[in-house]
DOKOL-929617 format. One record per atom (N, C-alpha, C): x, y, z; residue number from 1; residue in one letter. Coordinates in Angstrom, 3 decimals. Example, Ala and Ser with C-alpha at 12.3 -4.5 7.8 and 13.67 -1.06 7.14 Angstrom:
BEGIN
(pt (13.190, -5.690, 7.800), 1, 'A'),
(pt (12.300, -4.500, 7.800), 1, 'A'),
(pt (13.200, -3.300, 7.800), 1, 'A'),
(pt (12.850, -2.250, 7.080), 2, 'S'),
(pt (13.670, -1.060, 7.140), 2, 'S'),
(pt (12.900, 0.030, 7.870), 2, 'S'),
# end
This chain:
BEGIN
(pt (53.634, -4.525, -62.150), 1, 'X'),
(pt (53.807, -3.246, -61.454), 1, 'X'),
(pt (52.566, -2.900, -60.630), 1, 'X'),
(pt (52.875, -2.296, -59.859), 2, 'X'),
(pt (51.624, -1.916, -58.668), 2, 'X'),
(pt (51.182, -0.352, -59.167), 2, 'X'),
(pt (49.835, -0.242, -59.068), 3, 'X'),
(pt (49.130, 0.779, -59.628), 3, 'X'),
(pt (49.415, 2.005, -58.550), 3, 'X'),
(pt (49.660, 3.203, -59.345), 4, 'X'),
(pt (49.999, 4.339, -58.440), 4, 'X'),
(pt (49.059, 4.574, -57.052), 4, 'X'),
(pt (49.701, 4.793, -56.052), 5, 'X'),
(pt (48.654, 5.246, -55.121), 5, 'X'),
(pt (47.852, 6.558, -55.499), 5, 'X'),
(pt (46.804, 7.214, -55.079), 6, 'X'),
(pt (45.765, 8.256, -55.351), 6, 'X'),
(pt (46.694, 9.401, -54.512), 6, 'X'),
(pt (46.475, 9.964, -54.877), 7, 'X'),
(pt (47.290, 11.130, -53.798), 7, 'X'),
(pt (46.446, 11.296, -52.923), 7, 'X'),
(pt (46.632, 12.003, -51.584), 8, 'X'),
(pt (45.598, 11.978, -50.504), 8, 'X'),
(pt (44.950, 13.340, -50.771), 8, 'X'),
(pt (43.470, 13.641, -50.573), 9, 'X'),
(pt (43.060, 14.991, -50.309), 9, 'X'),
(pt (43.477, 15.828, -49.233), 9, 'X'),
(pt (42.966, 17.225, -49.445), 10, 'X'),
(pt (43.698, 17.768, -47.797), 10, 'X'),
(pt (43.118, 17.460, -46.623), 10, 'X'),
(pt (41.791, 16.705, -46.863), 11, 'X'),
(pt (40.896, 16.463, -46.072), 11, 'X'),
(pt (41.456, 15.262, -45.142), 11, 'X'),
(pt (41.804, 14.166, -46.250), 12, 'X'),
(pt (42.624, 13.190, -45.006), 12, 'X'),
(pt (43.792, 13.531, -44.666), 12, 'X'),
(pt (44.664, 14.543, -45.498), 13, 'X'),
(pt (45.773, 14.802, -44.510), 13, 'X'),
(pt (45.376, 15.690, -43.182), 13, 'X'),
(pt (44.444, 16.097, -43.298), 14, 'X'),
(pt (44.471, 16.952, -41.543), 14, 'X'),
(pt (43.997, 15.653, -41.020), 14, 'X'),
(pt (42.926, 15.091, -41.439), 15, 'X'),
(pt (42.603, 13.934, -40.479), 15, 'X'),
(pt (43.938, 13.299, -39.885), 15, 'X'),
(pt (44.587, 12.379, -40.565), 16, 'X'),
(pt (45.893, 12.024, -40.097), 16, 'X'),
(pt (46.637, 12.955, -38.974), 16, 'X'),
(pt (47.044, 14.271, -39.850), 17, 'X'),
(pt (47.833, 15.010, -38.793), 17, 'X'),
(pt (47.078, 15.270, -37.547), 17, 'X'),
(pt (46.143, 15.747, -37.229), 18, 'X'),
(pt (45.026, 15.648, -36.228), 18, 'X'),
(pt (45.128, 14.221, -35.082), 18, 'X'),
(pt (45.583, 13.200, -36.222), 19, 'X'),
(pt (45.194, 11.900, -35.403), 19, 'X'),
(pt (46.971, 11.392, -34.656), 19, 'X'),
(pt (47.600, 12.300, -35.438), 20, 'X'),
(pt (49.504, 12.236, -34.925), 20, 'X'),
(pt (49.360, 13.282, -33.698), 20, 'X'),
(pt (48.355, 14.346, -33.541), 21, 'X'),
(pt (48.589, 15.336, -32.373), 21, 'X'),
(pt (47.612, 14.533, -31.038), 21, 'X'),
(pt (46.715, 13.862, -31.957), 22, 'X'),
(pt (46.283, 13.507, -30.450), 22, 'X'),
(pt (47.155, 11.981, -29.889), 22, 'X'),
(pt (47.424, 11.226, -30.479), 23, 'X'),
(pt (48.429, 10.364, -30.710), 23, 'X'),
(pt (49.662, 10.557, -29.561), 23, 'X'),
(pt (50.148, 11.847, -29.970), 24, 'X'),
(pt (51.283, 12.013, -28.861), 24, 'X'),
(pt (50.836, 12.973, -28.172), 24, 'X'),
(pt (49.348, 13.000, -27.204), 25, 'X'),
(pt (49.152, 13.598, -26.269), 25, 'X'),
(pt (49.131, 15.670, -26.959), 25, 'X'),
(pt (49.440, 15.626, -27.688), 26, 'X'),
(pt (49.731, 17.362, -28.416), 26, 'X'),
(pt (48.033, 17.986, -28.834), 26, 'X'),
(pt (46.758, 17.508, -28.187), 27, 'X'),
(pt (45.515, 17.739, -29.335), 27, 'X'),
(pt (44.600, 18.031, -28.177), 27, 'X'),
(pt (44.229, 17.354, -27.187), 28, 'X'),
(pt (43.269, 17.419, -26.435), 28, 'X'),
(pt (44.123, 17.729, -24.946), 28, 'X'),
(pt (44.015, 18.745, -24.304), 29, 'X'),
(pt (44.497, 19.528, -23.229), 29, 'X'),
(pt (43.810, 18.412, -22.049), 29, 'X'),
(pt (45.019, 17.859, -21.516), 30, 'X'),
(pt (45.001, 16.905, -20.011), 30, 'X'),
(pt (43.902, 17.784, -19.089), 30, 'X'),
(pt (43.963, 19.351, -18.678), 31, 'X'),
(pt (43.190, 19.556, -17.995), 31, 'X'),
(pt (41.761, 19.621, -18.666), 31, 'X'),
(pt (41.453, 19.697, -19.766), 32, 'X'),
(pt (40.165, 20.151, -20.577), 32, 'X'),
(pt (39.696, 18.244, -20.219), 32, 'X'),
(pt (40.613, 17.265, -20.155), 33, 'X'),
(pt (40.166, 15.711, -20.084), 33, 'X'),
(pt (39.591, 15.053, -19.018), 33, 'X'),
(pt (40.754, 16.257, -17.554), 34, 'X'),
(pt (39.914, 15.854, -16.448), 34, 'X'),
(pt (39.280, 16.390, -16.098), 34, 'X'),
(pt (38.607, 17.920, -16.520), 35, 'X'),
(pt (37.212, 18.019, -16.192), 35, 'X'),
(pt (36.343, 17.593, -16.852), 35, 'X'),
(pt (35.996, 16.923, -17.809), 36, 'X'),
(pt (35.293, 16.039, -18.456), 36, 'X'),
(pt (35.271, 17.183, -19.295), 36, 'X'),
(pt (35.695, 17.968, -20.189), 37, 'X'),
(pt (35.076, 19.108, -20.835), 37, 'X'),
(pt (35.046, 18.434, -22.424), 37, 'X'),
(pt (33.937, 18.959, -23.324), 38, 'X'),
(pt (33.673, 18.143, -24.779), 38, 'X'),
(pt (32.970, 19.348, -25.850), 38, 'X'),
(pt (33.848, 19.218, -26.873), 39, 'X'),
(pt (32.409, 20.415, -27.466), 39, 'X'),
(pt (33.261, 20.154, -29.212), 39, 'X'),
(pt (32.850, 21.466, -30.146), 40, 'X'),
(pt (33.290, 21.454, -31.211), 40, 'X'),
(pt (33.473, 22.955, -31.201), 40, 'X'),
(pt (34.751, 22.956, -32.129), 41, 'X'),
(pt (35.133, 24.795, -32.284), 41, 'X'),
(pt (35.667, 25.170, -33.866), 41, 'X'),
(pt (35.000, 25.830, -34.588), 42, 'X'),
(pt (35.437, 26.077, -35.585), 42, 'X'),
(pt (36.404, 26.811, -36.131), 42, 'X'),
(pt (37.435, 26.520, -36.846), 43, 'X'),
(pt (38.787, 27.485, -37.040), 43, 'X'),
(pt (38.471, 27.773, -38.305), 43, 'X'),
(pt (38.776, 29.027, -38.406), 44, 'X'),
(pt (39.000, 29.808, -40.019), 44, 'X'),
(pt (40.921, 29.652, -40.084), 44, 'X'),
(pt (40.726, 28.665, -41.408), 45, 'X'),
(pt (42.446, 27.957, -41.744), 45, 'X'),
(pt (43.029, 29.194, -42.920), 45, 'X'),
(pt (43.887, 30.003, -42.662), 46, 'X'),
(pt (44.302, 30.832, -44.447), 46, 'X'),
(pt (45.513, 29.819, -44.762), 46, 'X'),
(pt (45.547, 29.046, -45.781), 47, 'X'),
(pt (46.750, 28.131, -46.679), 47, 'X'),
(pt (46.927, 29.147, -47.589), 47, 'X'),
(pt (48.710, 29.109, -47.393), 48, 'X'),
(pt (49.446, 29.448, -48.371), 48, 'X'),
(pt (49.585, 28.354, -49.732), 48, 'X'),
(pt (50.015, 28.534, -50.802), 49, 'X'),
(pt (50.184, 28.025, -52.525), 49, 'X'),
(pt (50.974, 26.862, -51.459), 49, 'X'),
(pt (52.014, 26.847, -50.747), 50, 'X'),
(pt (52.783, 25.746, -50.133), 50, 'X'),
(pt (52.049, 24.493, -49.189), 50, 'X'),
(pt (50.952, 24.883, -49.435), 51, 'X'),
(pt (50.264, 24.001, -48.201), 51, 'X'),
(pt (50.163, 24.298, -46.828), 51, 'X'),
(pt (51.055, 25.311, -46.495), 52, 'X'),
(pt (51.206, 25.281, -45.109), 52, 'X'),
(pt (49.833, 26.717, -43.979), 52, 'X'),
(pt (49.492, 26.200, -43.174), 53, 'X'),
(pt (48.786, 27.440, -42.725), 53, 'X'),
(pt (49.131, 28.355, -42.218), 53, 'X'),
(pt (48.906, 29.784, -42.696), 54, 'X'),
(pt (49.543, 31.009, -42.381), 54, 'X'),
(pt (48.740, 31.910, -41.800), 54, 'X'),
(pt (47.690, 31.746, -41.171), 55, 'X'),
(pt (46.929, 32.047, -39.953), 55, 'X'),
(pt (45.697, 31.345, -39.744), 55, 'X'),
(pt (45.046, 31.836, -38.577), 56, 'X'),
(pt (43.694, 30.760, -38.273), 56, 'X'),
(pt (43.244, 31.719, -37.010), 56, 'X'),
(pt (41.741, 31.350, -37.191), 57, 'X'),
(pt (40.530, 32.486, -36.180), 57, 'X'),
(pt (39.817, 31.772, -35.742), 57, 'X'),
(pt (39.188, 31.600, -34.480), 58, 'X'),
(pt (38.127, 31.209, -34.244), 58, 'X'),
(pt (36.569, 31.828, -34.599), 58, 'X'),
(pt (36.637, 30.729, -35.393), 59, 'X'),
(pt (35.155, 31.402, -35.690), 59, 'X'),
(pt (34.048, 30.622, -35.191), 59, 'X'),
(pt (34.032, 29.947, -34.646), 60, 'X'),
(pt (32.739, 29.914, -33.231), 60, 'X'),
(pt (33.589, 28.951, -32.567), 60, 'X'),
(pt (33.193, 29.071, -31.095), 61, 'X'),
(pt (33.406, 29.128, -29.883), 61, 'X'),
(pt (32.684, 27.596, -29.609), 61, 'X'),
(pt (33.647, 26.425, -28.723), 62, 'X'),
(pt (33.500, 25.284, -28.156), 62, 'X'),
(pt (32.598, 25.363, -27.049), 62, 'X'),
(pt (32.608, 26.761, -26.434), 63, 'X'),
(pt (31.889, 27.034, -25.212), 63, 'X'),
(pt (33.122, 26.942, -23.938), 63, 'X'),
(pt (34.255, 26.428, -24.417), 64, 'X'),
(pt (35.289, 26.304, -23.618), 64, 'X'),
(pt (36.534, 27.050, -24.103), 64, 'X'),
(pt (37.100, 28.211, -23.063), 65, 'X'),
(pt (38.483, 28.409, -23.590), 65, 'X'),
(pt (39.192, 27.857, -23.835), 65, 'X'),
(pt (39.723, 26.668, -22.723), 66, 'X'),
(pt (40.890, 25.843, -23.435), 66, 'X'),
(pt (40.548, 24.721, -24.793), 66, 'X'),
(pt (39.283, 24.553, -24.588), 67, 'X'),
(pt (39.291, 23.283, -25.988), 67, 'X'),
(pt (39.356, 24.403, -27.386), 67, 'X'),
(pt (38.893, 26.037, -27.439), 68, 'X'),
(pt (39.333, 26.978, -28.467), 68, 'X'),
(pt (40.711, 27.178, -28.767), 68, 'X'),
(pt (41.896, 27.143, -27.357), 69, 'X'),
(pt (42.715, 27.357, -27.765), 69, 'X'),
(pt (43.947, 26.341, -28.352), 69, 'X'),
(pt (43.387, 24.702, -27.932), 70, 'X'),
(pt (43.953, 23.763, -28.217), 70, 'X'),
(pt (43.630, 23.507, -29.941), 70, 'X'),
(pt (42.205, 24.053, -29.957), 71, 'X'),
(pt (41.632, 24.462, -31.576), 71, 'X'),
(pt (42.580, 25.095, -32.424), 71, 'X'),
(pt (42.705, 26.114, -31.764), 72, 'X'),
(pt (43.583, 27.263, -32.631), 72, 'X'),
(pt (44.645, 26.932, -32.193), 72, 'X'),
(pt (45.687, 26.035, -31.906), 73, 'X'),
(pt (46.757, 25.532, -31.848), 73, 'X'),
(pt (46.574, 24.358, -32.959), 73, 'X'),
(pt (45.763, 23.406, -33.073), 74, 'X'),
(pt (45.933, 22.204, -33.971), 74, 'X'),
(pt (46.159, 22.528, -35.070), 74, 'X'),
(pt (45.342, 24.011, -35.639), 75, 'X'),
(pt (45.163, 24.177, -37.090), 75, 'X'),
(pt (46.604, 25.267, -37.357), 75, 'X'),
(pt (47.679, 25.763, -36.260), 76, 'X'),
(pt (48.679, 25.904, -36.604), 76, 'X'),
(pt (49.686, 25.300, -36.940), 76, 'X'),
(pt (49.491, 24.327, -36.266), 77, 'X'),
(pt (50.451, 22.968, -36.547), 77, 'X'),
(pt (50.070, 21.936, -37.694), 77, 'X'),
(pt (49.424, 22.627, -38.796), 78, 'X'),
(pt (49.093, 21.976, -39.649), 78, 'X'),
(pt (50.096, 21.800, -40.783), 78, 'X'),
(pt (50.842, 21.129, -41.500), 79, 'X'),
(pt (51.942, 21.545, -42.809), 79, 'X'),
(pt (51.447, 20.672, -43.658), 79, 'X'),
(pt (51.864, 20.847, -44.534), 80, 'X'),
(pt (52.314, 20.284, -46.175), 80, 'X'),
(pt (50.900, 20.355, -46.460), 80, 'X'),
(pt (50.299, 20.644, -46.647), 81, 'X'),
(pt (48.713, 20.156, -46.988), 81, 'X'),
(pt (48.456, 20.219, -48.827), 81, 'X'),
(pt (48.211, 19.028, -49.490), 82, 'X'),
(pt (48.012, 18.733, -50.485), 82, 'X'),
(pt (47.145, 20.162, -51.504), 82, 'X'),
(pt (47.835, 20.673, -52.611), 83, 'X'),
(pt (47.924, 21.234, -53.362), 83, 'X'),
(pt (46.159, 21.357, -54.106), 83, 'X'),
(pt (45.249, 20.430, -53.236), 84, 'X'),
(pt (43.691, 20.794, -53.776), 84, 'X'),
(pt (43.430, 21.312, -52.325), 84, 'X'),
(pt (43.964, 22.010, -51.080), 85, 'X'),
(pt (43.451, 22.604, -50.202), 85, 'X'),
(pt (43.138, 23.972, -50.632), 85, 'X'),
(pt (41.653, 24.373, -50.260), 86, 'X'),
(pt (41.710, 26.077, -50.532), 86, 'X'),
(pt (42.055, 26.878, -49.725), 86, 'X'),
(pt (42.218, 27.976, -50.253), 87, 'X'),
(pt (43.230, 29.212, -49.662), 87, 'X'),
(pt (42.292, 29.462, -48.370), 87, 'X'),
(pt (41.394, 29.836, -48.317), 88, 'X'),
(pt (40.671, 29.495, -47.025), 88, 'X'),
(pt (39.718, 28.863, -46.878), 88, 'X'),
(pt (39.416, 28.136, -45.644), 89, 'X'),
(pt (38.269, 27.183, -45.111), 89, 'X'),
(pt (38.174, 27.170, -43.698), 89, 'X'),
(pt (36.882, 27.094, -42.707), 90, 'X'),
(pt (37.066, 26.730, -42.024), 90, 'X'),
(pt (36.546, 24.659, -41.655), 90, 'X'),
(pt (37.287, 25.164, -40.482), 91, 'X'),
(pt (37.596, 23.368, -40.082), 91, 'X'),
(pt (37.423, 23.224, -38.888), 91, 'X'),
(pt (35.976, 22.563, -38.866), 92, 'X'),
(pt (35.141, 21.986, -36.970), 92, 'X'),
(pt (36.331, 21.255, -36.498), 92, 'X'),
(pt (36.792, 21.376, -35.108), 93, 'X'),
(pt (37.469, 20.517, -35.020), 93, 'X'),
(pt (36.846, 19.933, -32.946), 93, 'X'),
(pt (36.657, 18.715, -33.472), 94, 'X'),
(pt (35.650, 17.948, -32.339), 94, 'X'),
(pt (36.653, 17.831, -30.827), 94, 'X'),
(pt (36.148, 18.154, -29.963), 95, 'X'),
(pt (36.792, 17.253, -29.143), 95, 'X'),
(pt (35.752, 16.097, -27.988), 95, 'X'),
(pt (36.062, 15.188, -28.298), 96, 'X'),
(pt (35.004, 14.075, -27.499), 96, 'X'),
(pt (36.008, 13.367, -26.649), 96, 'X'),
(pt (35.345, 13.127, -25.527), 97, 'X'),
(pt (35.824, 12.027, -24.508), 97, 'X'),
(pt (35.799, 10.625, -25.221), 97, 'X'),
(pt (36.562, 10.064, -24.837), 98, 'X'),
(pt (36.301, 8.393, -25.644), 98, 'X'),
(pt (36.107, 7.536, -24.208), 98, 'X'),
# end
C-alpha cells in the first residue's frame, strides 16, 4: 500500500491557486505587463471555518493601482483553503516580470 499523502498547508494551496490564476492569464493585468509595472501588495485575507475568503483589504500599497487591485482580486478568488488557515492573515502577493 502507498503511504497517505500529507495534506497540503494553506500556504501551498494559495501558492497553487495563485499559480492556476496566473496560468490562465486571471493574476497579472496585461496592461500592468506592458508598462513594465512590478511591485508587492499586501492583502489582509478574513477565512471563514469553510476555508473560503470572506473579505480582504489592502493593507499596503504596490505603489500601483492596478497591480493593488489585481491583489485584491487574487485573494477573492481564493476557495477551499485547508482547515490550518487562520481566520485572518495577511498575504504579500508579488508581482514580477519574468
Amino acid at each position: 500500500p502507498r503511504p497517505a499523502q500529507a495534506p497540503k498547508s494553506w500556504t501551498q494551496s494559495v501558492r497553487e491557486q495563485l499559480g492556476k490564476l496566473d496560468s490562465a492569464g486571471l493574476f497579472y493585468p496585461a496592461e500592468a505587463i506592458a508598462r513594465g509595472l512590478q511591485g508587492e501588495a499586501h492583502v489582509l485575507l478574513v477565512i471563514d471555518e469553510a476555508g473560503n475568503v470572506v473579505a480582504t483589504r489592502l493593507e499596503q500599497s504596490s505603489g500601483h493601482a492596478i497591480l493593488d487591485e489585481a491583489a485584491l482580486s487574487a485573494g477573492r478568488r481564493l476557495k477551499s483553503l485547508p482547515s490550518d488557515a487562520p481566520r485572518q492573515t495577511v498575504l504579500p502577493i508579488r508581482f514580477r516580470l519574468k
